[in-house]
BAFI-3210 file (N, C-alpha, C; in Angstrom, 3 decimals, decimal comma, padded with zeros to 6 digits):
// residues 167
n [1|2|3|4|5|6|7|8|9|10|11|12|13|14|15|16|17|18|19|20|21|22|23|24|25|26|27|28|29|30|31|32|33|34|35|36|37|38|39|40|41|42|43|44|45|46|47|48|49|50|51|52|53|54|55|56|57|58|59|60|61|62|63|64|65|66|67|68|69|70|71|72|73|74|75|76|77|78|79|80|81|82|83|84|85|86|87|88|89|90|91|92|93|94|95|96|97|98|99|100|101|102|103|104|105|106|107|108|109|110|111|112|113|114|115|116|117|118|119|120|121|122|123|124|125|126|127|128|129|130|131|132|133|134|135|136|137|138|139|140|141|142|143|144|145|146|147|148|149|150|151|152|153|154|155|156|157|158|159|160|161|162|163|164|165|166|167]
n.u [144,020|143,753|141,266|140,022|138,070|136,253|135,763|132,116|131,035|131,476|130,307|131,599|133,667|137,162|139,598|138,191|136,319|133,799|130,274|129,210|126,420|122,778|122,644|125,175|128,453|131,322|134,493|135,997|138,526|140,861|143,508|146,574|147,906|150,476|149,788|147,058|144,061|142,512|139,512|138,719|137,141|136,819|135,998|134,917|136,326|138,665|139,715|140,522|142,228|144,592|145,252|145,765|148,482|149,643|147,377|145,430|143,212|140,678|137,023|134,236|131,258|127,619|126,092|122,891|119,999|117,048|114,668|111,104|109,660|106,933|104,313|104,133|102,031|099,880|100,914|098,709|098,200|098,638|096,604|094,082|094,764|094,162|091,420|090,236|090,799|089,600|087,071|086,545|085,835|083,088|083,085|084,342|083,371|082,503|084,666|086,030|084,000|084,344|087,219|087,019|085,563|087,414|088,931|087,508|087,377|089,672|089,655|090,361|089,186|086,306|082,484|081,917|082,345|079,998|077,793|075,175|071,127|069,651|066,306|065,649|067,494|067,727|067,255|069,884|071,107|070,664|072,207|074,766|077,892|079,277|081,965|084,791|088,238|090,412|093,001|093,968|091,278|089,960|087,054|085,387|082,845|080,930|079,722|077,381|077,876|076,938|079,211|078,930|079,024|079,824|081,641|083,412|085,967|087,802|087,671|088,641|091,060|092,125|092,402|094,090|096,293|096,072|096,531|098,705|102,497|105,260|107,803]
n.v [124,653|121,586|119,194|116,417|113,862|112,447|109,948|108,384|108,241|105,430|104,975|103,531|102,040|102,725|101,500|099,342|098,445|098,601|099,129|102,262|103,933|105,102|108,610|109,006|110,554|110,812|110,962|111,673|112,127|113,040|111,930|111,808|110,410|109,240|111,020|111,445|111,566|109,925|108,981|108,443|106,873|107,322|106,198|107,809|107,330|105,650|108,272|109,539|108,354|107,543|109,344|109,017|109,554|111,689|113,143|115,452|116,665|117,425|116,637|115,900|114,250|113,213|110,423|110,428|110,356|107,738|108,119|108,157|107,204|108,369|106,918|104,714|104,579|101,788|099,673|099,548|097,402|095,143|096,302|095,401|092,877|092,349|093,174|090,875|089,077|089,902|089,860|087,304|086,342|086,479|087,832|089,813|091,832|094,475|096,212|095,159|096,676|099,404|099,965|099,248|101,328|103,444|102,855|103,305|105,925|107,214|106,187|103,551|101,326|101,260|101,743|099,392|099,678|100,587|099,076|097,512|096,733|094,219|093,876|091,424|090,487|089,899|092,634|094,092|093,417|095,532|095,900|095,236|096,389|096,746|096,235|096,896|096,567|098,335|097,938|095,170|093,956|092,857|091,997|092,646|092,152|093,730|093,326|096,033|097,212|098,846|100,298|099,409|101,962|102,184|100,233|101,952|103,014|100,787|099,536|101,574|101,557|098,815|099,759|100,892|099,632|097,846|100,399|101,293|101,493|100,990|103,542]
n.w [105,529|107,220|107,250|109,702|109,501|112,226|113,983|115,518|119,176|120,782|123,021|124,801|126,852|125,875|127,314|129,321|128,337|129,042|128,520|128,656|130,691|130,442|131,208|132,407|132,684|130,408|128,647|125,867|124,066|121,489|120,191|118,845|116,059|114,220|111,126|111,438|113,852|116,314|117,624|121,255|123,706|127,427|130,402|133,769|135,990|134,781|133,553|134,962|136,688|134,562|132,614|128,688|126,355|124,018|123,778|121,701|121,468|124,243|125,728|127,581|127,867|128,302|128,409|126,698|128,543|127,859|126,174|126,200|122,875|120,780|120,252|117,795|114,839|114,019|111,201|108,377|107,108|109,402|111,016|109,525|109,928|112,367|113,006|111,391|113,175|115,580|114,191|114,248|117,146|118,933|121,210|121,471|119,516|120,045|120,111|117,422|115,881|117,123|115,456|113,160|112,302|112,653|110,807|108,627|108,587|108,139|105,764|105,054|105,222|103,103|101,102|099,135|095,451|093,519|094,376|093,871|094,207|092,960|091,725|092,335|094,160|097,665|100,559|102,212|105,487|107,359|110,259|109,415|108,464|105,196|103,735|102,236|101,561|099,981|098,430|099,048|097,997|099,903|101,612|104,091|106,795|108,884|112,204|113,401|116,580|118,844|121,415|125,354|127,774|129,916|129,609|127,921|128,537|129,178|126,688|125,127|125,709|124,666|122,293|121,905|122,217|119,955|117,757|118,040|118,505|120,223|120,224]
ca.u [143,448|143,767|139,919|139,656|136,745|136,390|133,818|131,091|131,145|130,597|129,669|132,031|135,151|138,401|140,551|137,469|135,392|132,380|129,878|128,270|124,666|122,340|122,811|127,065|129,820|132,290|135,520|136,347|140,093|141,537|144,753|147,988|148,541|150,874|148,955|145,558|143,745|141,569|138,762|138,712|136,296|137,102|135,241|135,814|137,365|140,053|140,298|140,910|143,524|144,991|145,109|146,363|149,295|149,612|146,167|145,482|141,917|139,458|135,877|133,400|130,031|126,707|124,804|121,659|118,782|116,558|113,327|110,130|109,569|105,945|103,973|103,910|100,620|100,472|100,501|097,361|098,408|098,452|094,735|093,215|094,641|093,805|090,094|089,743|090,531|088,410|085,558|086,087|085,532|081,962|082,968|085,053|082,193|082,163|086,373|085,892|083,073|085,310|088,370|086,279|085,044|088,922|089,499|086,808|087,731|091,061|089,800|091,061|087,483|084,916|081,566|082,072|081,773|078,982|077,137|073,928|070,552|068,970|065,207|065,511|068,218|067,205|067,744|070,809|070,737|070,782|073,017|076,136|078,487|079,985|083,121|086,203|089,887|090,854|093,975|093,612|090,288|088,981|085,742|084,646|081,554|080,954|078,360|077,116|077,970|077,263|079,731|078,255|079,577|080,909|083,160|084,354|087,334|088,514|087,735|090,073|093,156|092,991|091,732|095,321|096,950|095,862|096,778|099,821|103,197|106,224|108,349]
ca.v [124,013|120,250|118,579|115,622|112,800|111,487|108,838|108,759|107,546|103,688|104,619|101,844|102,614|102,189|100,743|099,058|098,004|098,192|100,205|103,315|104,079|106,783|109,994|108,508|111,234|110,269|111,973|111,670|112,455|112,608|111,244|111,950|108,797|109,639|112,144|111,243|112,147|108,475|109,263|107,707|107,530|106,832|106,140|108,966|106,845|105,700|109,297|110,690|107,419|107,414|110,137|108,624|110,512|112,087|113,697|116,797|117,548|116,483|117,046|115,628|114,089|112,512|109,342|110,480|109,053|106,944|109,046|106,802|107,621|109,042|105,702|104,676|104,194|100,433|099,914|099,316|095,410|094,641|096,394|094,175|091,656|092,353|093,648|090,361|087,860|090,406|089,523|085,909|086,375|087,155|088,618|091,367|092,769|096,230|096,111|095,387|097,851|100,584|099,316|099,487|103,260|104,430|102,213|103,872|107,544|106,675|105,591|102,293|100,502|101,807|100,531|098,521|100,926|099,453|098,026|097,932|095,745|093,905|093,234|089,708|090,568|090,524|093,808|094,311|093,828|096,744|095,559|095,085|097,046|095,631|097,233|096,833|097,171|098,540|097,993|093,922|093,560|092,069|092,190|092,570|092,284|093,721|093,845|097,182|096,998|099,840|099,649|100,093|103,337|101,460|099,544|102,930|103,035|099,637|099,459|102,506|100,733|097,811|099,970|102,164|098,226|097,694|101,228|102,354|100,562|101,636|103,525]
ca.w [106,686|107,306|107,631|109,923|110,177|113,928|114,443|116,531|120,027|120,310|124,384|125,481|127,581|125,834|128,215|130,271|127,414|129,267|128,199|129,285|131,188|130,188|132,351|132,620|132,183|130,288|128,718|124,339|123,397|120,186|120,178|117,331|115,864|113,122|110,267|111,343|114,817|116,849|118,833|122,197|124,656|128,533|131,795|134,268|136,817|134,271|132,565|136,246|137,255|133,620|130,948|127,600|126,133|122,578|123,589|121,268|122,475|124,891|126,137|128,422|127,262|129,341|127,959|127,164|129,088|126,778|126,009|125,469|121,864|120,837|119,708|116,388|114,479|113,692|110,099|107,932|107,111|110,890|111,625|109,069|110,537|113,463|112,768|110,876|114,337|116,289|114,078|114,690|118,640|119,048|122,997|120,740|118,424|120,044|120,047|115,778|115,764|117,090|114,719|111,792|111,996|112,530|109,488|107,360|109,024|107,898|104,493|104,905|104,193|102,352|100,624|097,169|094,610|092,554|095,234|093,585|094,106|092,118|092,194|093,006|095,756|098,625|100,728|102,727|106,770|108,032|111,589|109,540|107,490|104,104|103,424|101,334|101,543|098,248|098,019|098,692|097,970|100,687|101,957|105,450|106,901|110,539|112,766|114,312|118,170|119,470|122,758|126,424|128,254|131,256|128,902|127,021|129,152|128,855|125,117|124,488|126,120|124,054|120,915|121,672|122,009|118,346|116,844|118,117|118,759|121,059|118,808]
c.u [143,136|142,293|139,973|138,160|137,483|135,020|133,242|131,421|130,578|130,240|130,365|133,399|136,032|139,289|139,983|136,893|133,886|131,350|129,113|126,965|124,070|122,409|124,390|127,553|130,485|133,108|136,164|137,648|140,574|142,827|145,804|148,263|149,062|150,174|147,635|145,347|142,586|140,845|138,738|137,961|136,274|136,226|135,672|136,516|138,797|140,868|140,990|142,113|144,752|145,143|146,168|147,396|149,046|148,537|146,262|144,485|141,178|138,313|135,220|131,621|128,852|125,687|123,609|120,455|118,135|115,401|112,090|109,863|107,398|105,550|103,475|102,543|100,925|100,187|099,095|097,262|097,695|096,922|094,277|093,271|093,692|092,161|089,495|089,820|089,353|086,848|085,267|085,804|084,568|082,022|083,803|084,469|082,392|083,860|086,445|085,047|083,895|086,468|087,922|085,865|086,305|088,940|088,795|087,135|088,614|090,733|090,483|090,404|086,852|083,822|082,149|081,536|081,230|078,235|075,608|072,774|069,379|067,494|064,723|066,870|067,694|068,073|068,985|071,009|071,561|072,081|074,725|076,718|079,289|080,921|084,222|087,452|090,296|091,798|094,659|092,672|089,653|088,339|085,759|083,521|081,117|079,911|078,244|077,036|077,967|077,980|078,776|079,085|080,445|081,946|084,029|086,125|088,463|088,682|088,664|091,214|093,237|092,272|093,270|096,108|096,965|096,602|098,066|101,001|104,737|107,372|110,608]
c.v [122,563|120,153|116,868|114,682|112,436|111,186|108,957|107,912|106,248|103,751|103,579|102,820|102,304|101,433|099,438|097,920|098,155|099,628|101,553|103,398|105,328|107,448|109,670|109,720|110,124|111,374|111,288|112,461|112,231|112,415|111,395|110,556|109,106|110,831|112,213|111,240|110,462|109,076|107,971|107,594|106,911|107,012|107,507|108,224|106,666|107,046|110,064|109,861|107,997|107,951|109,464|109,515|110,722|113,131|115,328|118,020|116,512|116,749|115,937|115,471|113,494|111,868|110,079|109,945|108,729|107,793|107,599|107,565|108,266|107,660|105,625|104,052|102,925|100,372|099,127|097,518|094,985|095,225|095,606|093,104|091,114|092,692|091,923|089,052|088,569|089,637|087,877|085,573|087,136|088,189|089,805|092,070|094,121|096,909|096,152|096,405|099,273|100,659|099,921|100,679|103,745|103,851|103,099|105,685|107,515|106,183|104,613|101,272|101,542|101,016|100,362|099,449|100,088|098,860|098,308|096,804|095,635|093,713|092,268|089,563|090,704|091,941|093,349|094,068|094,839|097,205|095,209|096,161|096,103|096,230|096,625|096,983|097,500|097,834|095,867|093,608|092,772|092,586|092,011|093,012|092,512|094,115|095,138|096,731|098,267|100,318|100,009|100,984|102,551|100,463|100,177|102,707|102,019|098,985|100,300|102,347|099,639|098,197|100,216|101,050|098,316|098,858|101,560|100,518|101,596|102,216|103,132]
c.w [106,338|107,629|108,024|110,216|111,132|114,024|115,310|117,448|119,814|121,385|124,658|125,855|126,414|126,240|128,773|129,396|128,100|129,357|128,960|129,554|130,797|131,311|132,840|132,247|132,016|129,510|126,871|124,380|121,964|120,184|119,039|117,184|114,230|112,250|110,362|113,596|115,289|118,075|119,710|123,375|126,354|129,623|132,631|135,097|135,896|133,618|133,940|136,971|136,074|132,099|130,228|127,159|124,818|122,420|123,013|121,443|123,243|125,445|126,800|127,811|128,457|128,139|127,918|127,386|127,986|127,230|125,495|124,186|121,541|119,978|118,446|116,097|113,689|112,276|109,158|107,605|108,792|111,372|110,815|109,634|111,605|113,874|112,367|112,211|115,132|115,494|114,388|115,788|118,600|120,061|122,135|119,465|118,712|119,528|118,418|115,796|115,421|115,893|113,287|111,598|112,156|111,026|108,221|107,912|108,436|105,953|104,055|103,750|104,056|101,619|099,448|096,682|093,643|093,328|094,229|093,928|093,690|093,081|092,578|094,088|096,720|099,675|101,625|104,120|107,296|109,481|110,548|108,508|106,251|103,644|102,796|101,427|099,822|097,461|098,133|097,980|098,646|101,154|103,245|105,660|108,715|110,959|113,639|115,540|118,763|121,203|123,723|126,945|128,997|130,662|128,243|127,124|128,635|127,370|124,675|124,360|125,116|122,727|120,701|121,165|120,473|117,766|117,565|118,617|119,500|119,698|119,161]
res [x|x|x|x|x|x|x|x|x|x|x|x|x|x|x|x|x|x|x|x|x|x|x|x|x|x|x|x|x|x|x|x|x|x|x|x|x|x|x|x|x|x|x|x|x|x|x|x|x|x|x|x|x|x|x|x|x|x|x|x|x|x|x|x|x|x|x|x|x|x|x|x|x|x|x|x|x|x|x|x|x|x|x|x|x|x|x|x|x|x|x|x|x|x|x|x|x|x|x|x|x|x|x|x|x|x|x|x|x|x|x|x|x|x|x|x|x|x|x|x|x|x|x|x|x|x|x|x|x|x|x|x|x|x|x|x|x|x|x|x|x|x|x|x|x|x|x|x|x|x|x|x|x|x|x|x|x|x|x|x|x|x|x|x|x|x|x]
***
């Protein structure tokens, strides 16, 4: 038993050149071209004006529609980033707030290991968090915002903005 490769559709007419729409019939032939077999792939109008000759098989395919993909989680570079302009816009404190507790859920940031203080330190304020990226070492420093309710909503959409990306 002879074993042929036949390439994958390129979705473009043959004859036409122009390419195919998702949810399109169209019509693949393999063709004898000396010791070796050429896939071909035709519009139906031209496969129903104009069958090719030599043809040894043929079948019938449909574009398939484009699916929205399931949104990708944005990667950990891009939330720092993006955590670190939030903190420079005071009107987006609660927006970093939120950002920053996925980040440490997530074990992104965490506190400085070693934080310790001295007796001539003074204490800590209490309103911010001091957290770490490990794996740079940078330091962030964010203030507790605890959001208002009536902004939940609208904080979620442009929390999702930040974490996810069309895939």
């Amino acid at each position: 038993m002879q074993e042929y490769t036949i390439q994958r559709s390129n979705r473009r007419c043959h004859v036409s050149d122009r390419e195919f729409v998702p949810g399109e019939s169209y019509y693949s032939a393999l063709i004898a071209q000396g010791s070796s077999l050429l896939r071909q792939d035709f519009s139906e109008e031209i496969w129903e004006r104009n069958r090719p000759g030599g043809v040894v098989g043929w079948w019938v395919s449909t574009v398939p529609q484009k699916r929205l993909g399931r949104p990708k989680p944005a990667p950990v570079h891009v939330l720092l980033a993006a955590l670190e302009v939030l903190l420079e816009d005071p009107l987006k404190g609660e927006l970093a707030y939120l950002l920053t507790l996925l980040l440490i859920r997530r074990r992104v940031l965490s506190e400085p290991i070693g934080l310790q203080l001295n007796s001539e330190e003074e204490p800590m304020d209490s309103s911010l968090l001091h957290l770490t990226h490990a794996g740079s070492n940078r330091e962030f420093v964010v203030p507790i915002c605890q959001p208002e309710v009536r902004r939940m909503e609208s904080l979620q959409q442009e929390l999702d903005q930040l974490l996810f990306s069309e895939a």
